[in-house]
C-alpha positions, 0 to 999 in steps of 0.5 A: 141842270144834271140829266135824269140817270139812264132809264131801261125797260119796265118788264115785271117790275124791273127796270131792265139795262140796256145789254146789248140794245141801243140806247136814244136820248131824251131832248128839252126842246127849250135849249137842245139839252139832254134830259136822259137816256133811254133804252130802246126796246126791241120787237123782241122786248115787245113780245116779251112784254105782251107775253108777262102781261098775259101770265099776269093777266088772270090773277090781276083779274082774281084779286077782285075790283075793290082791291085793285082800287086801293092800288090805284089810290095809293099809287095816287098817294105815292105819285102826289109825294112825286108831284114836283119831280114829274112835273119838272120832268115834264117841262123838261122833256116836252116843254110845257110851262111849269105851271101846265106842267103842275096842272097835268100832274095833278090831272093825272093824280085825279085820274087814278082816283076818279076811276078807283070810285068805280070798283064798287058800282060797275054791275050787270044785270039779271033778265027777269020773267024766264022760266022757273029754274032757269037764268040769265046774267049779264057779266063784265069781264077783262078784256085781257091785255090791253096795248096803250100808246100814248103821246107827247103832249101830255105824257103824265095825263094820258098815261093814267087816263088808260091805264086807271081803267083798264087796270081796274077792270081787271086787264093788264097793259103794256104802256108804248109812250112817246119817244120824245117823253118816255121818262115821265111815263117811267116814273109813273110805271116805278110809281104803280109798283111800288103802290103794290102793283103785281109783276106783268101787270104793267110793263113799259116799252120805249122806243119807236112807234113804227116797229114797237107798235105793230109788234104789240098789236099783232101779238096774239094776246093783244084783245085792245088797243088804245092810242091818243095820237093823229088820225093818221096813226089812228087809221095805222093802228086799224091796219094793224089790228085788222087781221085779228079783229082787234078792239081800238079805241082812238083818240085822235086829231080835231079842229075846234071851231070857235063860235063867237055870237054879236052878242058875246061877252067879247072879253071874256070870249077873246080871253078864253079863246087866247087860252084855249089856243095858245095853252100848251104852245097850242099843241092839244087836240081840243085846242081852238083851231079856228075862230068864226066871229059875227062880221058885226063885232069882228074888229072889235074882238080881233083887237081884243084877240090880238092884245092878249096875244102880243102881251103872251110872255115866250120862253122856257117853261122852267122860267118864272112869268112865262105863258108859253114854252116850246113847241115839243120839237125843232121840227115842229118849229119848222112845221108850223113855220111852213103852215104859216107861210103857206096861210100867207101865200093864200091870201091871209095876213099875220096879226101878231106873231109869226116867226120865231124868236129871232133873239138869243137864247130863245133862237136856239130852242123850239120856239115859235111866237104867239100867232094870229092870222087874219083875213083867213077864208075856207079855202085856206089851209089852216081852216082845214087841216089840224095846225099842232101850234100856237096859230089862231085863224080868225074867220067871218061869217053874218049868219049863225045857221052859215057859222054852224054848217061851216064849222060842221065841215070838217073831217074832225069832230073832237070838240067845239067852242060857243059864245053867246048869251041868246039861250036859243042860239045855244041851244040850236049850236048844241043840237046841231054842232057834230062834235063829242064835246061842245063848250059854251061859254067857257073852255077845257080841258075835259074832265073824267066826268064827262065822256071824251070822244070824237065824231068822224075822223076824230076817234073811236070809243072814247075816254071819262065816265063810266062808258069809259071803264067799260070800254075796257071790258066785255059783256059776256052773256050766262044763261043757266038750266038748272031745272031736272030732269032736263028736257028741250022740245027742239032738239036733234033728232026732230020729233014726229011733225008730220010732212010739209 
């Protein structure tokens, strides 16, 4: 398959060469392949890119919400009739199969008319019962020029999912996306501009987060900035904003337990958890990072577990019949080689899986097989720490208030997984369960519909709903006298009150 044409800077809706900057290729971790060249932004681009955001900024805001809508669903129109492109794309720049692939695209598409419907309905408020001539009003405004850095993982998905809002709302954005799948995010920019997307309104720079990133959120005109990525980047991004009290909104890493009750449906909680561990090679941040199961059904559910996961077929994600493609990266691979080994060391054993492919082709790629790790105790590593792969932990417990606090303990709180037919047993798992989402009975991905976010070290702010729109904006107060002649009894200088 040919490689993409060299693609350079998106600055004012043009795509600009690389000149005498460098260049980095894009690498389909199923075989090594180039995908593309990329231009390499500089810090100087970044500047450029934060400053035209800035001068495009108030007569994006002027144009009113309603006719920023249309924009956005005629770029969800323009990016339907790209549909097959992009998802073929990105297969190819990180490895996802062809049918997850076609699911993003149309995730995104969904994005940007889900948060269109918006533009009619975002309101203030008036305080009633104030004296006679006078008001006061609640307004939403832009916030300005919002910096969004996205990740690998779903590189057509979480593009949207940012910039939908914040450009509804009246904000301009520059986009940093991956280096791994900065292609995607392209074409997506090309999209938008010719929807009708005004210059600076979005701009695009590739390149490396630890250089690209700092030089946009130090800008002086950055008001926001909104990263899916790590807790690690998260806590990098505050650094950085720190000195110029920038708003952050973070999505960020996360350890989903799952909970499996005795009296589960056993079939269909062994299918859904194989889905939601193993969907994408495991590399989602609400992926299932750790399964508690009753010791009264443990081996029966781990058989069931352990079949569906040796029948998962492994290859290329442009290849007919495949479930799971690569890992985004050869260093992902060895990551999660390491993991896994180090799991071992500690007492756990392997199920099914636990290698790479050791046959060509598939030993040239960035692919690792379908595991699952038995005998796993708390103390292990892999119940900790966030594993970005296909492993699943099978864990034990005899009580469900023991399962509940044990799932508790986590530095994360993104989402949670619960089985169970006993309403009461649910219900205690809703209340109790500190994580932004609990599922029973079935699994993701979130919808815009509900409200994604995170406890603990897992984000701030959060993404869907219309709490989502508004943290993209600023609630600013008015308040207004228009009564005349104009008077205040408690201005300088002080009327005559007699002494103390």
């Amino acid at each position: 398959m040919s490689a993409a044409p060299p693609r350079g800077l998106f600055l004012d809706n043009s795509v600009v060469p690389s000149g005498d900057r460098g260049t980095f290729e894009v690498i389909d971790p199923a075989d090594g392949s180039s995908v593309g060249t990329v231009v390499r932004a500089t810090e100087d681009d970044a500047r450029s890119a934060m400053d035209s955001a800035s001068r495009a900024q108030p007569g994006w805001d002027a144009i009113g919400a309603a006719a920023r809508a249309k924009l956005l669903l005629r770029a969800a129109e323009r990016l339907r009739a790209r549909g097959e492109e992009l998802a073929h794309l990105i297969t190819r720049e990180m490895g996802k199969v062809l049918y997850e692939s076609r699911a993003e695209v149309e995730g995104a598409i969904d994005n940007l008319e889900y948060y269109a419907a918006f533009a009619r309905t975002l309101s203030g408020e008036e305080v009633a019962g104030l004296p006679a001539g006078e008001t006061m009003r609640l307004l939403w405004v832009p916030r300005g020029v919002v910096v969004a850095i996205t990740p690998w993982n779903f590189p057509a998905a979480t593009v949207t999912r940012k910039l939908a809002p914040a450009l509804l709302g009246g904000n301009t954005v520059v986009l940093k996306p991956s280096s791994n799948t900065p292609l995607s995010a392209l074409l997506i920019a090309e999209v938008l501009r010719d929807a009708g997307l005004p210059p600076g309104a979005l701009n695009v720079v590739p390149g490396p987060g630890g250089t690209i990133g700092p030089a946009l959120i130090r800008h002086p005109q950055c008001s926001t900035v909104t990263l899916t990525g790590s807790t690690k980047s998260g806590i990098e991004v505050l650094r950085i904003a720190a000195p110029n009290v920038v708003k952050c909104l973070l999505e960020l890493g996360g350890k989903a337990p799952v909970l499996v009750a005795p009296d589960a449906d056993l079939d269909w909680a062994a299918r859904a958890t194989v889905w939601a561990r193993f969907w994408n090679a495991g590399q989602a941040c609400i992926a299932a990072e750790r399964c508690y199961v009753d010791a009264s059904v443990a081996d029966r559910f781990r058989a069931k577990v352990v079949a569906l996961v040796g029948a998962l077929r492994v290859g290329p994600g442009l290849a007919a019949g495949v479930d799971v493609g690569p890992l985004y990266s050869l260093g992902a691979r060895e990551s999660i080689a390491k993991d896994v080994r180090g799991a071992v060391d500690e007492g756990a054993t392997i199920a099914v899986g636990g290698s790479a492919p050791s046959a060509e082709p598939l030993s040239r790629g960035a692919f690792y097989l379908p595991t699952v790790l038995d005998g796993v105790t708390e103390e292990n590593r892999v119940a900790r720490e966030e594993i970005f792969g296909p492993v699943l932990p099978l864990l034990t417990y005899s009580d469900w208030d023991d399962a509940i606090r044990r799932a508790n303990e986590s530095r994360y709180g993104l989402s949670s997984y619960v089985f169970t037919r006993d309403l009461a047993r649910a219900e205690k798992a809703i209340r109790t369960l500190r994580f932004g989402e609990t599922y029973v009975n079935r699994v993701g991905p979130e919808t815009p519909q509900g409200y994604h976010a995170g406890f603990r070290q897992s984000g701030l702010g959060g993404e869907g709903t219309v709490w989502g729109v508004r943290d993209y904006l600023q609630l600013k107060t008015v308040y207004v006298d228009w009564k005349e002649p104009h008077r205040a009894d408690y201005f300088l200088p002080y009327p005559d009150r007699g002494d103390p």
